[in-house]
Structures are given as C-alpha cells and as structure tokens.
N, C-alpha and C positions, 0 to 999 in steps of 0.2 A: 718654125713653120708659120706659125700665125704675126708675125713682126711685120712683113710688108702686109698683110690685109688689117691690121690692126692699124699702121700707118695711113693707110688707102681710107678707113673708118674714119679717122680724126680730121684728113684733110674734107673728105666730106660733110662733116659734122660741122667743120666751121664753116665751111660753104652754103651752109644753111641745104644741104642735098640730105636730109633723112630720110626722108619715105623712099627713095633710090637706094640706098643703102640698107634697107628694112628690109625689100622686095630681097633685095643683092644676098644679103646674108642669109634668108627662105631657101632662094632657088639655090643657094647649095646646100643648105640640106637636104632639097629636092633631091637634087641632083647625086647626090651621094651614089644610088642605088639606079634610077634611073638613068643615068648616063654615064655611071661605073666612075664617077670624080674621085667616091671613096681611094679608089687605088695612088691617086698622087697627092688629095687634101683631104683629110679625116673632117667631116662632118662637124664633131664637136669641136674644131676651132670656129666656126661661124656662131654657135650656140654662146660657146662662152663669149666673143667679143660682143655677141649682143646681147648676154646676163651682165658684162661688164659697161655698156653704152643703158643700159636700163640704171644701173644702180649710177651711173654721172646724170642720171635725169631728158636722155636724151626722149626717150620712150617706156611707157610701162613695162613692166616686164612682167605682167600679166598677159599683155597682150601679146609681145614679144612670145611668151610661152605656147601659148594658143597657136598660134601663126605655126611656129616652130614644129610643133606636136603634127598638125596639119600637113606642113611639106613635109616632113620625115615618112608619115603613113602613107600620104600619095606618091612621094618617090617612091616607095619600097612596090608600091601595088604596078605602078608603071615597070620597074622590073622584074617584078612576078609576072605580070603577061608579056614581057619580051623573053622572060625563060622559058611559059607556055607557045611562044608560037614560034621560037625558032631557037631551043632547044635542042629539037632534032636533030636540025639540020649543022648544028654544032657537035650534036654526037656524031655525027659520021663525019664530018670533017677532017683534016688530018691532024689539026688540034684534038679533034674528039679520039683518033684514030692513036694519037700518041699519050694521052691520058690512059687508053685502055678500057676494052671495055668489062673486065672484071672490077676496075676501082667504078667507073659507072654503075653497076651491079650492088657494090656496098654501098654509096650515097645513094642509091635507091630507097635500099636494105634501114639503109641507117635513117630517112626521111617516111618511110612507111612505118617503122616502130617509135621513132622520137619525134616527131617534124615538132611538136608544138613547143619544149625545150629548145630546138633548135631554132626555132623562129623569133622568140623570146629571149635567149642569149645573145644569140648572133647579132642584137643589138647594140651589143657591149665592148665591142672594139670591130675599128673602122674597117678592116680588111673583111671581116664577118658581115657587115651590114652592108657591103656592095655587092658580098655574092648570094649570101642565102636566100634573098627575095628571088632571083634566078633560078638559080637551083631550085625552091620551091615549086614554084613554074614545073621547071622540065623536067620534075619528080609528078607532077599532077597533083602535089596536094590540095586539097579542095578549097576554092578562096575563098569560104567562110571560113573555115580553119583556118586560113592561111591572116585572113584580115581581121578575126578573132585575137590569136596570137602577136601578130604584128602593131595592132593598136593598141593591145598590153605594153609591149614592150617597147613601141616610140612614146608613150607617157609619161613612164617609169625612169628611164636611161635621159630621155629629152629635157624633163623634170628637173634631172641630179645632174646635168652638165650645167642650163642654165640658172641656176642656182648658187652652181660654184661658181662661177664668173660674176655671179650679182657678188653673192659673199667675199670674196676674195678678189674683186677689181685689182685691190692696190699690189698686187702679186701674181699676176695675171703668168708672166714667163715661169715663175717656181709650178705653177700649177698644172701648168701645161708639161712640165718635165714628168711629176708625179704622173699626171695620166699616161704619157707615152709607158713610164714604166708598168703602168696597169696594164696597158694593151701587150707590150710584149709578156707581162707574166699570164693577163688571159688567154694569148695567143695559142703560149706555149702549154697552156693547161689543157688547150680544145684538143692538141696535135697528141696527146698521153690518152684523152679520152677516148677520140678517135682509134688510136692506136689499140684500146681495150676491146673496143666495141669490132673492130676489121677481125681480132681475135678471135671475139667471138662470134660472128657472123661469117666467118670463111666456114666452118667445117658445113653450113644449112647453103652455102652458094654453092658448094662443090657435089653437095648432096643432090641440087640440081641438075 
C-alpha cells in the first residue's frame, strides 16, 4: 500500500518539494475521516512515511508529530459534523433503509453506553477511524465528548504510528505487514465485541 506514495516521497524529497510533501502527507490524515479516504488508504501509511522522512533528516519529527496529531483531530471533527448533519438523511436513505433500522437502534444503543471507548479505540485501525467520527455525529454524541475522546486518541495512536516509522525506517514494508495484521486482528476483535454487546442490548430494544 504505501510503495508508490513512499516512491512519490523520495521523488519529491530530491526535488527539493518538502513542504509540498509535508502539507501532502497532513491532508491525508486529514482526510482519512473527513473525506472517508480511510476506506481505500489507511491514514497510518502517511504517519509512518513521514516518521520515516523525519528519522532521514528530511524534517523534524517533532514537528511532523504536531502537524500529524492536528490533521487527524480536525479530520475526525469535520466527520463528526458531516455525521451530525446529514446523518439523517442517510438513515432513511435506502442505504439507511437496507442497513435496518434495528441495527441503527444498537449503534445508538451501543454509542449512548460506550461512545467514549468507542471514540478512543476506533482510533486503532483505519476502517474504525473513517467511520466512528460519523457515526458519532448521527448518534449525537455531544462534541465535547466527542472532541475530548478523539484528541486522546489521535495523540496516543498518532504518537505510536509515527514513531514506528522514525524507529524502524530501514524496514519500513515488514512494518507496514505487522500493522495490517494488527488491524485485521483489531478488526476482528471489535466484530466479537460488538457481537457481545447486540447480545446484550437486544432483549432492552425489543423491550421498547
């Protein structure tokens, strides 16, 4: 995944284009949450190619981090109010319509008892960080909450991606393998919990 924007990096880097490249590798992590990128480029290959252009001296990676930490919570707050204000009109939709609206019912269910876990995890692999700021949104959790927990959790995550890219440049593809395997084992750990929590949250929806 990251091979051609890691190639695209180096061609820029000798070109003397950093700051282009700086801004480039921000707005997608921007963009992750805000413009749903998450769904075809995970966030953290931008983080690590620039923990990895930080540790070759391109740029600080202090700075880098900052920046980084920055895009990630404004991306996420820009899809937290495209889930507040057209949310809605996504639940009735015939996507909304084909989701159902009992499973809308439990991610309610389940964002009015956990939302601040959930905003804070959902950090933690890339298909979770392009929805849950939406979903938060169209759950209405309140965006002190919501920006409370969210800027835990793009520090925290934002932190430990760019870090592994500083630390581990020279292995940059083995590293990138390990993470995908993170993400599919967190993936698959959220769909067991989820699964627990529908358990137990069906017999109080039906009691409705």
């Amino acid at each position: 995944m990251s091979a051609w924007i890691e190639t695209a990096a180096q061609w820029l880097v000798s070109n003397n284009l950093q700051a282009p490249l700086f801004v480039l590798l921000i707005l997608l992590a921007f963009a992750e949450a805000a413009a749903f990128v998450g769904f075809v480029l995970p966030g953290e290959t931008a983080l690590l190619i620039g923990g990895v252009l930080a540790h070759e001296g391109v740029w600080s990676v202090w700075l880098f981090l900052i920046c980084a930490i920055i895009g990630a919570i404004a991306g996420d707050s820009v899809g937290y109010e495209v889930g507040k204000h057209f949310g809605p009109r996504i639940m009735v939709s015939p996507f909304g319509k084909f989701v159902g609206a009992k499973r809308w019912r439990l991610a309610e269910q389940i964002f009015a008892r956990y939302h601040g876990g959930a905003i804070f995890f959902g950090r933690a692999q890339a298909l979770l960080r392009a929805l849950v700021p939406a979903l938060a949104g169209m759950h209405r959790v309140p965006y002190r909450t919501f920006i409370k927990w969210n800027a835990a959790g793009g520090i925290v995550f934002s932190t430990i991606v760019v870090f592994l890219g500083y630390e581990f440049a020279n292995a940059l593809h083995q590293l990138e393998k390990y993470l995908r395997y993170w993400a599919i084992f967190f993936l698959s750990l959220v769909i067991i919990v989820i699964m627990i929590l529908k358990k137990k949250l069906e017999s109080t929806l039906e009691g409705e």
